[in-house]
MIMAR-848574 format. One record per residue (C-alpha): x, y negated, z negated. Coordinates in pm, 1 decimal, m for minus. Layout:
BEGIN
          x          y          z
          X          Y          Z
...
***
This chain:
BEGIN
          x          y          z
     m353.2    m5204.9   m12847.8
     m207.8    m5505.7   m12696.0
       88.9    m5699.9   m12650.9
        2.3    m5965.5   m12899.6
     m164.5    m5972.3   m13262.3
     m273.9    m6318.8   m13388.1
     m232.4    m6443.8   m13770.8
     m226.1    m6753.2   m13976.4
       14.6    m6600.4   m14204.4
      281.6    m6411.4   m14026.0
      424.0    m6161.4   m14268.8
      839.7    m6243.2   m14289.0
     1150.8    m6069.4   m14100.3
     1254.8    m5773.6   m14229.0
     1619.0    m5882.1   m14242.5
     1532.2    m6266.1   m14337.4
     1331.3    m6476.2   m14460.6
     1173.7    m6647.9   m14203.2
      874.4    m6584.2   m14030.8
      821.9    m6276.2   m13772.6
      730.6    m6343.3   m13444.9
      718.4    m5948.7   m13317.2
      585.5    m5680.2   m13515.3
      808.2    m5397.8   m13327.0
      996.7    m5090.0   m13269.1
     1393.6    m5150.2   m13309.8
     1623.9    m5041.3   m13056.0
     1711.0    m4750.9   m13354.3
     1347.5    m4640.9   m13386.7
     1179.9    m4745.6   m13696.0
      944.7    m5027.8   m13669.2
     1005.2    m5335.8   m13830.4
      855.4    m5714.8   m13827.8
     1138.4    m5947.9   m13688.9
     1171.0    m6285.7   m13638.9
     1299.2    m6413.7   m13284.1
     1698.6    m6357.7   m13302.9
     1642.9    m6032.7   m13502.8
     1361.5    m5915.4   m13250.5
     1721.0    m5980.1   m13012.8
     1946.7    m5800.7   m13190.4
     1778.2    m5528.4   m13293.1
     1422.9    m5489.7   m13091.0
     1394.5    m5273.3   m12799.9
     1263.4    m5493.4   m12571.5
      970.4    m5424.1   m12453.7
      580.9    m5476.1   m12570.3
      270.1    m5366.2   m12581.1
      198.4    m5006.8   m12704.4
      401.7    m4820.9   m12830.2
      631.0    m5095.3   m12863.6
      524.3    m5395.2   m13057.2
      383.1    m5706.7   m13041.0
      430.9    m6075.5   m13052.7
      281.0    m6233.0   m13320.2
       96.9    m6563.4   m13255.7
     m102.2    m6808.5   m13461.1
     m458.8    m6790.1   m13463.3
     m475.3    m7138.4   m13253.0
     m346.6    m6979.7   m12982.4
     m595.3    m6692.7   m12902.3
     m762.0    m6727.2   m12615.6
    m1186.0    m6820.0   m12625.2
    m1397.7    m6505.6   m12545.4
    m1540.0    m6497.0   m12212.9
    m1931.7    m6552.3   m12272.2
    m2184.2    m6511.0   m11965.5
    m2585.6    m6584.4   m11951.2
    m2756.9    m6280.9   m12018.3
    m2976.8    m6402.2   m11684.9
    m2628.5    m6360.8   m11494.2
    m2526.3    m5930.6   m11587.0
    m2698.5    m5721.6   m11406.9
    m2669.5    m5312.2   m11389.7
    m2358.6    m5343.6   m11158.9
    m2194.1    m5542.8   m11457.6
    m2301.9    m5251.2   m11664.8
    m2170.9    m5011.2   m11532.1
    m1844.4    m5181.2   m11437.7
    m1816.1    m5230.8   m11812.9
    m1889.1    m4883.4   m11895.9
    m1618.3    m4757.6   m11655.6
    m1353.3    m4963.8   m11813.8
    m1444.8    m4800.8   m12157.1
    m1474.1    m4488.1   m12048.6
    m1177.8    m4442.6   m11792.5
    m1371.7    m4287.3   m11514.8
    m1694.1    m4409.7   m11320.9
    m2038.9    m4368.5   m11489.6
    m2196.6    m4335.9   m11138.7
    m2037.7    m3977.7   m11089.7
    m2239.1    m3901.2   m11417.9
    m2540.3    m4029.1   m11259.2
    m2442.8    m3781.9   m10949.1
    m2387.6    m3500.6   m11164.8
    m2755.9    m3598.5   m11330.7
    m2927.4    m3611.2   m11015.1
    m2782.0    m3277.2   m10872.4
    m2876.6    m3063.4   m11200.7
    m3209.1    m3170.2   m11210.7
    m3475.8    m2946.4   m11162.7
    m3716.8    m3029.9   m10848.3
***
């Protein structure tokens, strides 16, 4: 998960009424949605997992990257496929080659 979570309707503070700008742990341990002085007070200061995250309005999330199909090639691929995965694809191609049978 990320750092920030993006809404139209922002559900309220937990110990107001006004509108929560981090969905967070506190600096006691439960999790609660906060708006910016409570997030102060009582968050514990950091974001991302874990930890929370600031929430923004829709309007503000950034446009998806979108390339030409003409411009990915196998490189892009597997680049892609290593960032899901967590480790390189082409040591699975290695391990492919080695086992096969001549």
């Amino acid at each position: 998960m990320g750092d920030k979570i993006y809404t139209d309707t922002p559900p309220k503070c937990d110990f107001c009424d006004l509108p929560a700008k981090v969905d967070g742990k506190t600096n006691q341990g439960p999790w609660a949605n906060m708006c910016a002085k409570h997030n102060t007070l009582y968050g514990c200061g950091k974001l991302g997992t874990g930890y929370g995250q600031e929430i923004k309005p829709t309007s503000e999330k950034p446009a998806p990257v979108i390339r030409d199909a003409e411009d990915l090639d196998m490189a892009d691929l597997n680049e892609y496929i290593d960032q899901i995965l967590g480790y390189s694809i082409s040591n699975f191609y290695k391990i492919q080659e080695t086992d096969a049978i001549p």
